[in-house]
ZAMAR-904801 format. One line per field, with one value per residue (C-alpha): z, x, y. Coordinates in steps of 0.25 Angstrom, whole numbers, plus 5000, padded with zeros to 4 digits. Layout:
REM ZAMAR-904801
w = Z, ...
u = X, ...
v = Y, ...
REM end
This chain:
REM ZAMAR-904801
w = 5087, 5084, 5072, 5081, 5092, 5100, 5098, 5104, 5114, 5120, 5112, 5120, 5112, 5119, 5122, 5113, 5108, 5099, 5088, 5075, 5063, 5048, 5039, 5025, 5030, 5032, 5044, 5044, 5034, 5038, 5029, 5032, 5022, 5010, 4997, 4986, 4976, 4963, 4958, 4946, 4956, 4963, 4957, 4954, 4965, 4971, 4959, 4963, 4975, 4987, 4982, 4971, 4981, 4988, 4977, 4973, 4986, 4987, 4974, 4978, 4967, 4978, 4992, 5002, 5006, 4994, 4990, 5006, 5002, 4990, 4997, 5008, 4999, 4991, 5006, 5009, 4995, 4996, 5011, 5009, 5000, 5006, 5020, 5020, 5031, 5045, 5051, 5041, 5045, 5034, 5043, 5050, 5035, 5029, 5041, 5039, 5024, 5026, 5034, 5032, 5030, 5032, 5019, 5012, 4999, 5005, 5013, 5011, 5006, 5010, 5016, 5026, 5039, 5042, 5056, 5064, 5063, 5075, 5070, 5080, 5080, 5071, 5076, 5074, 5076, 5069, 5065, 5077, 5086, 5098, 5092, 5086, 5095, 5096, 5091, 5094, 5101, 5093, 5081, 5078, 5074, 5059, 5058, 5063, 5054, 5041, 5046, 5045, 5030, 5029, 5025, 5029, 5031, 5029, 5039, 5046, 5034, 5040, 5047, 5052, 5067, 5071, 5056, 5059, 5047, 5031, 5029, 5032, 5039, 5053, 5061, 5066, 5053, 5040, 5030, 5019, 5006, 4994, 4983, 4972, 4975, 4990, 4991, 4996, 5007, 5006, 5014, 5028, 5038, 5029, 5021, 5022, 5017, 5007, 5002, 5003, 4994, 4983, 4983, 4980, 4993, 4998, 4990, 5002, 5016, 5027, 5032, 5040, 5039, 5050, 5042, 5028, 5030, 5020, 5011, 5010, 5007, 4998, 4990, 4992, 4987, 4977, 4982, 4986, 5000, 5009, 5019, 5026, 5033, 5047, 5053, 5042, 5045, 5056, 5070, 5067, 5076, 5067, 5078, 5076, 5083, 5074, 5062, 5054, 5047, 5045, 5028, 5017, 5005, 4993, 4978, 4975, 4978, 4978, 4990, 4999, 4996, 4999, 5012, 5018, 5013, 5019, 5033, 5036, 5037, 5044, 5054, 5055, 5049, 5038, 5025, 5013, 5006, 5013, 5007, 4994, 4988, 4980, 4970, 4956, 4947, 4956, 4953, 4964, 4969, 4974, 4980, 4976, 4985, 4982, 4992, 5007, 5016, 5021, 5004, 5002, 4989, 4988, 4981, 4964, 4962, 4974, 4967, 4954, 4959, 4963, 4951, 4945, 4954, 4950, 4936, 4938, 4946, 4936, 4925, 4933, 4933, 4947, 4951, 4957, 4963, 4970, 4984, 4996, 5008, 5018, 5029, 5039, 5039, 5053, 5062, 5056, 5057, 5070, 5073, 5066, 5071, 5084, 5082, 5077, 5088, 5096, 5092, 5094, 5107, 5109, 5103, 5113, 5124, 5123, 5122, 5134, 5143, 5137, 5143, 5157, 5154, 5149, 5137, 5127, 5121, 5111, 5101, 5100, 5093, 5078, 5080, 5073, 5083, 5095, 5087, 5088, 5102, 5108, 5101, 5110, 5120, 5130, 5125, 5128, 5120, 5117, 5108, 5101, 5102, 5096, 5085, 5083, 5082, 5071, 5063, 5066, 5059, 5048, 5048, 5044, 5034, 5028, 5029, 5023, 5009, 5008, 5005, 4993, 4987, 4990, 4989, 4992, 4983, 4989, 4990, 4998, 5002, 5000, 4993, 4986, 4995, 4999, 5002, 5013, 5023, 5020, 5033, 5044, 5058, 5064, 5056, 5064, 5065, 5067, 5052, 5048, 5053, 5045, 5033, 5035, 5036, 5022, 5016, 5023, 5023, 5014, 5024, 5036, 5035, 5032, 5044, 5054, 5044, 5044, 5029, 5018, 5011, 4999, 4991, 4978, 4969, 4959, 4951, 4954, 4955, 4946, 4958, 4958, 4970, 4970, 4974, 4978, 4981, 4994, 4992, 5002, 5005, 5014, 5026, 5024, 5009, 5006, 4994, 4984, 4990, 4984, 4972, 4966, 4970, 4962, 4950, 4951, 4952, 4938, 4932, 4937, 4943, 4950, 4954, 4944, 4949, 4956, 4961, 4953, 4967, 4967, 4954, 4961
u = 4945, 4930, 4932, 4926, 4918, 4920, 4936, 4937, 4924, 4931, 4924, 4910, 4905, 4897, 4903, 4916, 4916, 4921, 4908, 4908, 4900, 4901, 4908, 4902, 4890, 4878, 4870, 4856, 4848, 4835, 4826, 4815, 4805, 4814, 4809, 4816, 4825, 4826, 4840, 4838, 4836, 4845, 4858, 4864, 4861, 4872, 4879, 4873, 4882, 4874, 4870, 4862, 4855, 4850, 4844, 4837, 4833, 4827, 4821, 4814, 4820, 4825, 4822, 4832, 4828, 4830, 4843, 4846, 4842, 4852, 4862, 4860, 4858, 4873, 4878, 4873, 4879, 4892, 4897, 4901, 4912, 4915, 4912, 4911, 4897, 4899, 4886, 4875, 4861, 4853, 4840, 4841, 4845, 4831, 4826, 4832, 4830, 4814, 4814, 4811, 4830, 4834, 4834, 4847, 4855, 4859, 4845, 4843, 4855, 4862, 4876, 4886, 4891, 4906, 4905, 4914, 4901, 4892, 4878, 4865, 4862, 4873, 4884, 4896, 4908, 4921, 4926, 4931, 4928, 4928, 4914, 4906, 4894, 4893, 4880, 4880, 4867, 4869, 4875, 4887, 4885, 4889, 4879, 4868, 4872, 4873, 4858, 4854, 4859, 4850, 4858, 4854, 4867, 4866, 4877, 4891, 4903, 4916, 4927, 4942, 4941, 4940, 4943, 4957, 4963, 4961, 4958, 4943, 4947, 4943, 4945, 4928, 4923, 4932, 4937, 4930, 4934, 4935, 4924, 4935, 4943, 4940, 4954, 4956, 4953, 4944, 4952, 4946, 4941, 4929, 4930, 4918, 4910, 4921, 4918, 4902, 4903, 4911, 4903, 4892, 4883, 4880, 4885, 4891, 4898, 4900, 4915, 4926, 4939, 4949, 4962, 4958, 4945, 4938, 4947, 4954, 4941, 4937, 4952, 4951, 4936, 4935, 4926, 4927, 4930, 4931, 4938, 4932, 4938, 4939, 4925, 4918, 4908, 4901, 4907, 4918, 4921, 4932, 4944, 4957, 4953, 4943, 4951, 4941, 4929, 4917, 4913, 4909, 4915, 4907, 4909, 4904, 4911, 4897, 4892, 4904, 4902, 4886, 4888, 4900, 4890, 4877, 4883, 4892, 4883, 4871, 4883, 4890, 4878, 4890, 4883, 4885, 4891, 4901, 4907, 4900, 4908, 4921, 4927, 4923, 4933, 4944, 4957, 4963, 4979, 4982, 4993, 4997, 5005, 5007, 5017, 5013, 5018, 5031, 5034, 5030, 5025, 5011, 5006, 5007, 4992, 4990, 4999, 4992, 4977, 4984, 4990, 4979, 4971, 4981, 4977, 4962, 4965, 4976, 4964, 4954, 4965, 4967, 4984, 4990, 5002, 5014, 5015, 5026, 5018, 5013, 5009, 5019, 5022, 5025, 5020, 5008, 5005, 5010, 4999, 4989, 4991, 4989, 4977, 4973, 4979, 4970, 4960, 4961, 4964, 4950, 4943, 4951, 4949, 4937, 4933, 4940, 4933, 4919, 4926, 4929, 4942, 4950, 4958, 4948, 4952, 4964, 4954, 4944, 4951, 4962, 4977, 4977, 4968, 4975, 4989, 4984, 4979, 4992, 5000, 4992, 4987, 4997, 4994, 4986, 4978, 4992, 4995, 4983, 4986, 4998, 4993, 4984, 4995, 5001, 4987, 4988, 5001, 4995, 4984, 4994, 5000, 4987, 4983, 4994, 4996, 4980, 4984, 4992, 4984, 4969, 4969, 4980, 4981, 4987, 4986, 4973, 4982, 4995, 4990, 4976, 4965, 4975, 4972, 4962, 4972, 4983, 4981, 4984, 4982, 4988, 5003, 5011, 5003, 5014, 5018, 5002, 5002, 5015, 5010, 4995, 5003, 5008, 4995, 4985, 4996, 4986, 4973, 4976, 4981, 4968, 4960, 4972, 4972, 4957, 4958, 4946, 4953, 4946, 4948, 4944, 4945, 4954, 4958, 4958, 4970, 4973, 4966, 4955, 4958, 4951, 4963, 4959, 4966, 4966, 4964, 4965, 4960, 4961, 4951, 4936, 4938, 4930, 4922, 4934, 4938, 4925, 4926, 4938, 4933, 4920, 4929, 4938, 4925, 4923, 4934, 4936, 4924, 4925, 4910, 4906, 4917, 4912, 4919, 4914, 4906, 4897, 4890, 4887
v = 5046, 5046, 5038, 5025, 5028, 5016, 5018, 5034, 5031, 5016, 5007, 5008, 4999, 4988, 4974, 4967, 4956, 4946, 4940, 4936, 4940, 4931, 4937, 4942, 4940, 4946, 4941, 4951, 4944, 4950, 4958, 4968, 4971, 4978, 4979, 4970, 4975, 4970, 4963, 4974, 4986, 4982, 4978, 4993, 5000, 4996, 5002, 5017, 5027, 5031, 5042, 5037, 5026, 5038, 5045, 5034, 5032, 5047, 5047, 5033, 5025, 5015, 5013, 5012, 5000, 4994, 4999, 4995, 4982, 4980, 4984, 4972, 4963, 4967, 4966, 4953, 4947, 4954, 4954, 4940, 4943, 4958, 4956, 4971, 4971, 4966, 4969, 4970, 4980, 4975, 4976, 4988, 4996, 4988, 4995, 5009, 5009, 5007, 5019, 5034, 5037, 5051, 5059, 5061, 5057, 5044, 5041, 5025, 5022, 5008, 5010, 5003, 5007, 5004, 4995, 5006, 5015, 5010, 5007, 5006, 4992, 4987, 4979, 4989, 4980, 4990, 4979, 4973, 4960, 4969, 4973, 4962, 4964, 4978, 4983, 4999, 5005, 5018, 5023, 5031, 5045, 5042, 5031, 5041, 5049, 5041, 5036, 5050, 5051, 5038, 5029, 5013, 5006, 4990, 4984, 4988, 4988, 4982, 4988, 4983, 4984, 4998, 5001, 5001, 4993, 4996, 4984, 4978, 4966, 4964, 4952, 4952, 4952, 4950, 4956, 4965, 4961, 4972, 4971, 4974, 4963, 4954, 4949, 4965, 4972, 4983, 4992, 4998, 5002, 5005, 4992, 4987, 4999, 5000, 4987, 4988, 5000, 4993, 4981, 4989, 4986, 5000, 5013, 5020, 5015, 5022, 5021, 5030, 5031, 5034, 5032, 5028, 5020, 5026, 5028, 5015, 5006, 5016, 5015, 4999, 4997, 5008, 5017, 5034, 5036, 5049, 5053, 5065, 5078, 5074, 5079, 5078, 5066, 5065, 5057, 5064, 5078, 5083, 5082, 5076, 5064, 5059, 5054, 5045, 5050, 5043, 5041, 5033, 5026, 5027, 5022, 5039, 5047, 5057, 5045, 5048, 5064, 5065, 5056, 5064, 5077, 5069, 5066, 5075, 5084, 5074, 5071, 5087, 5097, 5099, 5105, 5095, 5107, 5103, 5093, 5095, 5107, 5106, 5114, 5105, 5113, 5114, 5108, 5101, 5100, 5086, 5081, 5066, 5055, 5039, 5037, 5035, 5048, 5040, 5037, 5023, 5018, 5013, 5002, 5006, 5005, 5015, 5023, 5023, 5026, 5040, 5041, 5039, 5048, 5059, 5058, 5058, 5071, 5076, 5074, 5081, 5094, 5094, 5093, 5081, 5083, 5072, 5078, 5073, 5067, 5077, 5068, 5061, 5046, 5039, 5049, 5050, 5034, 5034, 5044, 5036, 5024, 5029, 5034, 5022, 5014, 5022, 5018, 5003, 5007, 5014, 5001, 4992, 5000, 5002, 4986, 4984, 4994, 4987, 4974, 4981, 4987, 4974, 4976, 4966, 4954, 4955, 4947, 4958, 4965, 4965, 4963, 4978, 4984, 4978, 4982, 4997, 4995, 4991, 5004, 5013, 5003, 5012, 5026, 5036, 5049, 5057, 5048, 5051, 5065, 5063, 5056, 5066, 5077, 5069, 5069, 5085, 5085, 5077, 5086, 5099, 5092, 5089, 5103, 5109, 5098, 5101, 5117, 5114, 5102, 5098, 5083, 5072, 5059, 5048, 5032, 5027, 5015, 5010, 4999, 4993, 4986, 4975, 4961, 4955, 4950, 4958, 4967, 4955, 4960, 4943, 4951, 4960, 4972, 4982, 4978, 4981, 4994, 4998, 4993, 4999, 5014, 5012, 5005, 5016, 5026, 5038, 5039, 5042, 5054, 5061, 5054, 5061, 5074, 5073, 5078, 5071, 5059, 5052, 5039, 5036, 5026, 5026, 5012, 4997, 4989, 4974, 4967, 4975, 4985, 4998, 5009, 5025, 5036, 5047, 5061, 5068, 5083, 5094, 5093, 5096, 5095, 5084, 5090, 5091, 5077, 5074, 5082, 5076, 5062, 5065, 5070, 5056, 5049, 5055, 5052, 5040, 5033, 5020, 5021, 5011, 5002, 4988, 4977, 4964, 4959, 4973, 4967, 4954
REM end
């Protein structure tokens, strides 16, 4: 599982240790010498999609060092109510804005970087107390390459540990509250990019999603979020083993598409082509569930974002279909949670062989990631092989539902964002992990199929929740994933969509 480095490779990460860092705050408060920006320049760029920043950039209409600028200042102002950057980077992205940024249609362009990427010279902590001081030496192959499409990220977005939970929530750092509504989570394991990108600090996030963590923030905080085809993205080799996918969540659905387009092929030499070429005029078969795969009922509001999905497709002339469930049910979690397991296990381990071979400090660690550690603290790798041939099975079943309809509507989540609290690791954690099946009970299936899956936002609930939808696709066919997003986004935009705080 490549999906963390420092989960697969034993946690070679330096010494553990338990520190502290203020929450909502914002300690690097130095300045280099950035030129000002007007309050009247200023106050709609937020309001543009990474792709138009970058053109402005490249025609010289604004520097990168200005529109950087913006960007910490909305940071500084908003991550006291959020809580959505752990590690800020303001000086080394002055830095890198000044400087001569590889050319490309995102050269100059603020972003964030989610803190289970490890970044040279930035403390990357994934969200765990195990890691408060480590600071990596180098960075990780997707942090190369996203400096070689020239974007400047501004600080480290939070994580639950290890992104384990979909809920951002860890113990070390806090929880990140949803812009539309901060009573509610803003789901997870990419929340804090989630969150950035609603608030309108940065246009564009970097995330990944190893069961739904793309997807689920983006359904939680409004936004468009892709799920690639396994091996798409670079860090990723294409095997069974590697089940999450690095990515972005994006208010445009066009941001999401030229990045994937952008760095897939920096990071794998793929020609943009690629991704970019779909079928405009064809009319698409989809197959529509609202129940989870063992039949349960999902929350009414769940259920009515895919209706009215079905309808914005039915108008669009493509056929909606119901359709019986195609994966498996209690096999299939049993495997996933394996996996998982497996890798709290990695983490663990490998902060115990830094310590000399001791099994680390019980208080290093979350209840949840302790939970998983001791359900395969016993076993060795055929279990993980068998997991894997339950994802094969998966996998099949994919392949065959994909030959009679091109995309899969489903629920993202059992329920909308929930409340901040509601996920309580000091409870009985066998009785939160039955519960997580049936509230995450739609993703996971595409990270072991390692099919594309997409959210997009669809309506708002009486509290002000955003709630998406998944579809799902056949595997390598991003571009008409893409396609019928951009005709949604037409039809229904939700672009021009902010949460009340984005204006202040």
């Amino acid at each position: 599982m490549k999906r963390r480095k420092f989960l697969s490779y034993g946690a070679a990460l330096g010494v553990a240790g338990i520190g502290s860092c203020s929450k909502g705050k914002t300690p690097d408060k130095t300045q280099s010498a950035i030129p000002a920006v007007s309050q009247d320049k200023g106050s709609e760029l937020f309001k543009l999609d990474a792709t138009a920043q970058g053109q402005l950039i490249a025609k010289g209409k604004i520097s990168s060092a200005e529109l950087v600028e913006q960007a910490i200042v909305r940071a500084e102002r908003a991550n006291a109510d959020l809580n959505f950057m752990v590690t800020p980077s303001f000086e080394q992205a002055r830095e890198r804005a000044l400087k001569d940024l590889p050319q490309g249609p995102f050269s100059g362009v603020p972003t964030l970087t989610k803190d289970l990427l490890e970044t040279k010279g930035v403390r990357s902590a994934f969200g765990s107390r195990a890691f408060m001081n480590y600071v990596p030496d180098q960075n990780s192959k997707f942090t190369d390459v996203m400096e070689q499409a020239g974007l400047v990220s501004i600080g480290k977005s939070s994580t639950p540990e290890f992104g384990f939970l979909p809920v951002t929530e860890p113990l070390a750092f806090g929880p990140t509250r949803n812009p539309w509504n901060l009573d509610h989570t803003c789901g997870g394991s990419s929340g804090g990019a989630a969150a950035s990108v609603a608030a309108g600090i940065v246009a564009m996030a970097q995330a990944s999603d190893g069961g739904g963590s793309i997807r689920i923030p983006s359904n939680c905080c409004g936004l468009f979020g892709m799920k690639s085809s396994r091996g798409r993205w670079p860090d990723a080799d294409g095997s069974d083993w590697e089940i999450s996918v690095r990515g972005y969540v994006s208010r445009s659905v066009r941001d999401s598409q030229l990045a994937m387009n952008t760095m897939a092929a920096i990071g794998n030499g793929l020609p943009s082509a690629d991704l970019a070429s779909s079928d405009r005029d064809k009319k698409y078969r989809i197959g529509m569930r609202t129940q989870t795969p063992d039949g349960r009922e999902v929350h009414p509001d769940c259920k009515r974002a895919v209706l009215l999905a079905a309808k914005h497709c039915q108008d669009l002339g493509h056929i909606v279909e119901d359709v019986p469930s195609h994966y498996s049910w209690g096999e299939f979690w049993n495997a996933f949670m394996t996996v998982w397991a497996f890798g709290a296990k990695g983490a663990i381990d490998g902060v115990g062989q830094q310590m000399g071979g001791k099994l680390p400090p019980r208080e290093l660690f979350e209840p949840f990631s302790w939970w998983l550690y001791e359900q395969v603290a016993d076993k060795d790798a055929s279990a993980m092989g068998s997991a894997f041939a339950q994802f094969a099975i998966e996998r099949e079943a994919a392949r065959k539902f994909h030959k009679e309809y091109d995309f899969y509507l489903t629920p993202v989540l059992g329920e909308p964002a929930i409340k901040i609290g509601r996920i309580d690791q000091s409870g009985d954690i066998g009785a939160m992990r039955d519960w997580l099946e049936h509230y995450v009970g739609f993703t996971p299936w595409a990270n072991a199929t390692g099919h594309p899956a997409m959210s997009v936002p669809i309506l708002r609930t009486s509290a002000n929740i955003p709630v998406g939808v998944q579809f799902e696709g056949n595997y390598g066919n991003e571009a008409n994933l893409f396609e019928l997003a951009r005709q949604l986004e037409e039809i229904a935009p939700w672009a021009q969509d902010w949460p009340d705080m984005a204006a202040q």
